[in-house]
C-alpha positions in Angstrom: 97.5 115.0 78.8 97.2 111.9 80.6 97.0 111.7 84.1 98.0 109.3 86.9 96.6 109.1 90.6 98.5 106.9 93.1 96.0 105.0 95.6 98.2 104.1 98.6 96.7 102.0 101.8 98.7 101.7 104.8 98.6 98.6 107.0 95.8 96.0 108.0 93.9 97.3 104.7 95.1 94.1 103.4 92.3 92.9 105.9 89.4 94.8 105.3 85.8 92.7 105.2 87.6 90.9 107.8 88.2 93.1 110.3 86.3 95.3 112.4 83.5 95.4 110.1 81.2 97.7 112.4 83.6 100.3 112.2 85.6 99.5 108.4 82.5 97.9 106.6 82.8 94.7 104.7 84.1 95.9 101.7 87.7 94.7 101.2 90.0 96.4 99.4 90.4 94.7 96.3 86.5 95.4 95.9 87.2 99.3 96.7 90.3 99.1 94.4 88.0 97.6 91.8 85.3 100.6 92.1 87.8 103.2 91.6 89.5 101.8 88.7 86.2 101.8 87.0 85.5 105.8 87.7 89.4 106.7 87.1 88.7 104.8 83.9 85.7 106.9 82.9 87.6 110.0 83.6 90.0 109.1 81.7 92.8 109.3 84.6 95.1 106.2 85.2 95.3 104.7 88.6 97.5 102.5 90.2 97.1 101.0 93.6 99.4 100.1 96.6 99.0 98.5 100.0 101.8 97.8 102.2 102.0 97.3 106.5 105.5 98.3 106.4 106.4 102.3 106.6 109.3 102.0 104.5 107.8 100.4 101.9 105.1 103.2 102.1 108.0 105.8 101.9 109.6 104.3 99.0 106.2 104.1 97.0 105.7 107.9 97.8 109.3 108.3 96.3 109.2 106.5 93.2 105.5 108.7 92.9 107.9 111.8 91.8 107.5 112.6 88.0 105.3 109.3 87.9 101.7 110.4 89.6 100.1 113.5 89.3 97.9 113.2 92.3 97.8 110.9 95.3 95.2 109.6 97.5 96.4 107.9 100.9 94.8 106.3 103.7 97.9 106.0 105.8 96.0 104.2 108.6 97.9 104.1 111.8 101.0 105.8 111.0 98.2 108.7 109.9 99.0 109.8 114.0 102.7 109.4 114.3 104.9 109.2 111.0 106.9 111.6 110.8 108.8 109.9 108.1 105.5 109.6 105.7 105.1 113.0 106.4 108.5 114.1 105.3 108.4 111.8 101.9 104.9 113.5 101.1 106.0 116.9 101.6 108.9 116.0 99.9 107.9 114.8 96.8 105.3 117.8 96.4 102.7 115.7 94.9 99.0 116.9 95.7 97.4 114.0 97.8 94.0 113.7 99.8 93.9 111.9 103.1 91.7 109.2 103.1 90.2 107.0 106.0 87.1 104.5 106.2 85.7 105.5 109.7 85.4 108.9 111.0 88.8 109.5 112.8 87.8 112.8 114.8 85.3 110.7 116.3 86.9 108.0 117.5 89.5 107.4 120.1 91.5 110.4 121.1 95.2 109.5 119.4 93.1 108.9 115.7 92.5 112.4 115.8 95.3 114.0 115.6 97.0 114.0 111.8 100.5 114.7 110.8 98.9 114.8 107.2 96.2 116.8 107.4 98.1 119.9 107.9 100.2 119.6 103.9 97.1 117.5 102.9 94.8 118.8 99.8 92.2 117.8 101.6 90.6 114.8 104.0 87.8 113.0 103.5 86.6 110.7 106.3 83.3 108.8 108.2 81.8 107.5 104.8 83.5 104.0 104.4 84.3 103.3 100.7 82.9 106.7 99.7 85.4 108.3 101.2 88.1 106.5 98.3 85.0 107.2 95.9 84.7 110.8 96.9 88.5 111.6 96.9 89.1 110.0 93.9 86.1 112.2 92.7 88.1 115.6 93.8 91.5 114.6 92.5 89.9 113.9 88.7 87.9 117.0 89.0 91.2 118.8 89.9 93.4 117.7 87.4 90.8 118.0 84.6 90.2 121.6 85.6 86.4 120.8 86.5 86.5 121.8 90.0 85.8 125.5 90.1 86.2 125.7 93.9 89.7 124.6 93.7 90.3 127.0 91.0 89.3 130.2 93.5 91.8 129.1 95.7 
């Protein structure tokens, strides 16, 4: 079987190794992109990649993921702490997804650490820059190719 993972960044990771580099790194995201389509490759796993600052353009890509993707990774940046609607279209769509994020949101300011996502999420990986993508994309091919005997127990 082949497989699909859907990476989907939410707004301003258009601007990464512009902005706040002490806190998001100097990586930009066609760099990180680039990364994980050489590991999804190696696996074996198709990926495909989305960045959008607008929510529903977010939602609509998390729609059109049904009977597409298999698994999703998603660093929905800010609306991470208040969409409700992102939410609703990943629960939804019942895809497995992993929350993603560059800096390490439950040590930052006190609104970045609560997560609407967290709560339906696989799992979360934050704090470790572009190892978080690496390390998330990591658990979702281990998943789907049955190579991940933790996830098995559960």
């Amino acid at each position: 079987m082949n497989y699909k993972i859907l990476v989907i960044n939410g707004p301003n990771l258009n601007l990464l190794g512009q902005r706040e580099k002490e806190i998001y790194g100097t990586a930009t995201l066609e760099e990180i992109n680039k990364d994980l389509k050489v590991m999804a490759l190696e696996k074996g796993i198709d990926i495909e990649f989305f960045q959008s600052n607008h929510e529903g353009a977010l939602i609509d890509k998390i729609h059109s993921a049904r009977g597409d993707a298999d698994y999703l990774l998603i660093n929905a940046a800010a609306y991470t702490h208040y969409s409700i609607a992102i939410y609703d279209a990943l629960k939804a769509v019942k895809i497995p997804f992993i929350e993603v994020h560059l800096s390490n949101v439950d040590a930052r300011e006190p609104f970045r650490q609560n997560s609407l996502l967290s709560p339906i999420a696989a799992g979360k990986i934050c704090g470790l820059g572009g190892l978080s993508y690496k390390m998330a994309l990591l658990a979702a091919c281990e998943i789907l190719l049955g190579e991940n005997e933790e996830q098995d127990a559960r």
